[in-house]
C-alpha positions in Angstrom: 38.3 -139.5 -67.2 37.6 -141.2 -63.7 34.6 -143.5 -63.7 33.2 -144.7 -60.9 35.2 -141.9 -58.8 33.4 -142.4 -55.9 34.3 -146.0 -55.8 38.0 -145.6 -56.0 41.2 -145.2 -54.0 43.1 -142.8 -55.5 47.3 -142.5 -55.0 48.2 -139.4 -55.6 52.1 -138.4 -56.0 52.1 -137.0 -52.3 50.4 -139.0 -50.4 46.9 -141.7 -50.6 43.7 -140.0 -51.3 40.6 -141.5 -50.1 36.9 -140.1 -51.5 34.4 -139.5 -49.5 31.7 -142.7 -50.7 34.2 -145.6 -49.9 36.3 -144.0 -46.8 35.4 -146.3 -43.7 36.7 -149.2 -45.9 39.2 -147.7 -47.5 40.6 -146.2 -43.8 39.7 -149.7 -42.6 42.3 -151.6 -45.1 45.2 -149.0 -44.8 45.0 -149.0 -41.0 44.1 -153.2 -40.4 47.3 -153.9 -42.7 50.0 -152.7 -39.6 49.9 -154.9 -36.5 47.0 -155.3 -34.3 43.8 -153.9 -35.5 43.1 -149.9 -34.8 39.9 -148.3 -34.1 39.3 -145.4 -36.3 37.8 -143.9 -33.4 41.1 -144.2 -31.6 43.6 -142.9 -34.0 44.3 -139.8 -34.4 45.7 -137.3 -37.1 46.6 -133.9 -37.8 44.1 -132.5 -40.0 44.9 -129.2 -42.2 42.0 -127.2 -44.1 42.4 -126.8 -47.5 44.7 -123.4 -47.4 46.8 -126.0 -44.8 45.7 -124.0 -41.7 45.6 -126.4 -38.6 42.1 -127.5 -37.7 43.7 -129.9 -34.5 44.0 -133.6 -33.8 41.3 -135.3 -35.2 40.4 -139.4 -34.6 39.8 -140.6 -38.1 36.5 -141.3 -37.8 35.7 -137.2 -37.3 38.1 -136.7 -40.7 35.3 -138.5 -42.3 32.8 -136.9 -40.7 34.1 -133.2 -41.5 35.3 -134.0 -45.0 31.7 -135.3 -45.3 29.7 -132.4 -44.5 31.9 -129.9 -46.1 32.0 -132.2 -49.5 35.7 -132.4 -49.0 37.8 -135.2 -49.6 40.7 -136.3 -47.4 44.4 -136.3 -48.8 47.2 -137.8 -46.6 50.2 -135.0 -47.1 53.7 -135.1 -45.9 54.1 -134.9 -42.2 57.7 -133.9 -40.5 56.5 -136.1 -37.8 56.8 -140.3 -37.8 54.4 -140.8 -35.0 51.5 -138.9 -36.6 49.9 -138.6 -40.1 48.5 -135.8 -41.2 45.6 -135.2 -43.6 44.3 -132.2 -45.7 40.5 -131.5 -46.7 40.7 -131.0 -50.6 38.9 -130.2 -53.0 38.0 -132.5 -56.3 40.0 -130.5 -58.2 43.2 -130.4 -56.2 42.3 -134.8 -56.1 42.5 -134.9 -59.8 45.4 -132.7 -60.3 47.5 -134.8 -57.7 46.6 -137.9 -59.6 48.0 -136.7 -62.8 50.7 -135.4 -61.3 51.5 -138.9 -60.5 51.0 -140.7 -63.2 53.1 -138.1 -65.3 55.9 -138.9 -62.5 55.4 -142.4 -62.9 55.9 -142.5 -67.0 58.4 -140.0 -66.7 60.2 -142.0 -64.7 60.1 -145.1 -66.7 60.8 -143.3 -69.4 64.4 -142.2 -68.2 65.6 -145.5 -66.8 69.0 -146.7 -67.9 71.0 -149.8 -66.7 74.6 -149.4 -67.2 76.3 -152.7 -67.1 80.5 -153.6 -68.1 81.6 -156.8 -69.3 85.5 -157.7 -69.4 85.9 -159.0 -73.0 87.4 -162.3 -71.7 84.6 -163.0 -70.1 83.8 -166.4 -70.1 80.5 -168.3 -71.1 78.1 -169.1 -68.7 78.9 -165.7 -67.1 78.2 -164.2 -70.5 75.2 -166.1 -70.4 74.0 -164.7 -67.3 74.7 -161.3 -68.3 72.3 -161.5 -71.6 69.2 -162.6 -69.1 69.2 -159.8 -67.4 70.2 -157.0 -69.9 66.8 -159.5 -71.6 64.7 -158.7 -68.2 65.7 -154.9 -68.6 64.8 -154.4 -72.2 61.5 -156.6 -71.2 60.7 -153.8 -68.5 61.3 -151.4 -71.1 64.8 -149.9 -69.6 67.4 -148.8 -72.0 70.5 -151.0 -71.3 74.3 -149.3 -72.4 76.8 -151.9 -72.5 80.3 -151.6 -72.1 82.6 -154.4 -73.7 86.3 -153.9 -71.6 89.5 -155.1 -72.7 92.8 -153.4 -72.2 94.8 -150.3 -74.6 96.2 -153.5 -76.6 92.6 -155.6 -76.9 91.4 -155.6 -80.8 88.6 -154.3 -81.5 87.5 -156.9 -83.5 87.9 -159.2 -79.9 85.5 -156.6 -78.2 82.8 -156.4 -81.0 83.2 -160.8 -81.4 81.8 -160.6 -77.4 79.4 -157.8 -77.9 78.0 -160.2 -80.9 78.5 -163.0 -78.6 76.2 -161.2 -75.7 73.3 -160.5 -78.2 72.8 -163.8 -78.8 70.9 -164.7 -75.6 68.6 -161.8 -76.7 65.4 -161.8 -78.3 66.1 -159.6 -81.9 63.0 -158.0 -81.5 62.8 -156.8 -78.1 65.5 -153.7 -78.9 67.4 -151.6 -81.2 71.4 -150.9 -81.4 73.0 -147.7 -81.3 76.7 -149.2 -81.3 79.9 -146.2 -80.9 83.4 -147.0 -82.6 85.6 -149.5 -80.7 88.6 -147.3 -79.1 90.8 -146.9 -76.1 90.3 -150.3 -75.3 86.3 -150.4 -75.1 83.3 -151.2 -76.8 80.2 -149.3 -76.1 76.3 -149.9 -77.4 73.5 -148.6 -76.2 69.9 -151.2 -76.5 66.8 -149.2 -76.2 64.0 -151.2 -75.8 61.1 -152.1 -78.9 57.9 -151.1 -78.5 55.6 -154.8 -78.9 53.5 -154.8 -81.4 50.5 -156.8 -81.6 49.0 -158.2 -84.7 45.6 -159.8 -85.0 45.0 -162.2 -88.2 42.3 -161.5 -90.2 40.1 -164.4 -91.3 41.4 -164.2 -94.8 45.2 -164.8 -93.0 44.2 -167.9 -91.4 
């Protein structure tokens, strides 16, 4: 599942993990991108075993050293504290876990993300216009957009579905479905979840 481990720069959902083969650099990078360059020899951290008992302040450079010789690898964890970080020795295991705990977060995430957006139904053109790019961007990001066309308790609801119809037309036909709700009380709601993109390749007999 991880190829190459030792070469990469995990991120776990907690915190960066750093394995053991490429720490110097990796350290190196994380601590050379804040102003003025730090010595890895000079900064230090709270380091935790891996039950989280307190093994002290540690300069970087002996994290490395420790998580070395005990075949650990070092896991940045929360800290209460803003002027220190603290790090954890962990096991492979506990790395791998973390990861896909992550990346579970991560889809999860993106899965549940709606825009709500209302649009008066005199709206006028341009500004209609503007509207469709972005619901576009949205639905391009995969984020379900629900749409909320407003008039008043006397607007017809053939007024509110005309500018719904009007929106869609800056949209790519494609790029979502439509899960529309009944005009009433003076609204008109739809809900555009995006399409999954499909990719077709041509056979030779096609072209």
């Amino acid at each position: 599942m991880l190829r190459n481990f030792s070469n990469l720069a995990l991120w776990a959902c907690k915190g960066r993990v750093f394995p053991i083969a490429s720490q110097q650099k990796l350290f190196e990078r994380l601590y050379t991108t804040k102003p003025g360059k730090v010595d890895l020899n000079e900064t230090f951290v709270l380091l935790h075993d891996e039950n989280g008992r307190v093994l002290g302040n540690k300069s970087l450079a002996d994290c490395q050293d420790i998580a070395k010789r005990l075949k650990k690898h070092l896991l940045q964890i929360d800290s209460p504290s803003s002027n220190k970080d603290w790090y954890k020795l962990a096991p492979i295991k506990e790395i791998i876990k973390k990861e896909e705990e992550g990346r579970n977060n991560e889809k999860a995430k993106k899965k549940h993300d709606v825009k709500l957006i209302a649009i008066g139904a005199s709206i006028a053109a341009h500004d209609l216009q503007t509207k469709g790019k972005q619901i576009a961007k949205w639905l391009m990001n995969g984020i379900e957009v629900r749409v909320s066309i407003n008039g008043t308790m006397q607007s017809k609801a053939e007024t509110l579905v005309n500018t719904y119809k009007q929106l869609v037309t800056h949209l790519e036909p494609d790029t979502y479905q439509e899960f529309p709700m009944k005009p009433g009380n003076g609204s008109y709601r739809c809900t555009l979840r995006p399409r999954k993109q499909e990719t077709t390749v041509k056979s030779k007999n096609d072209e």
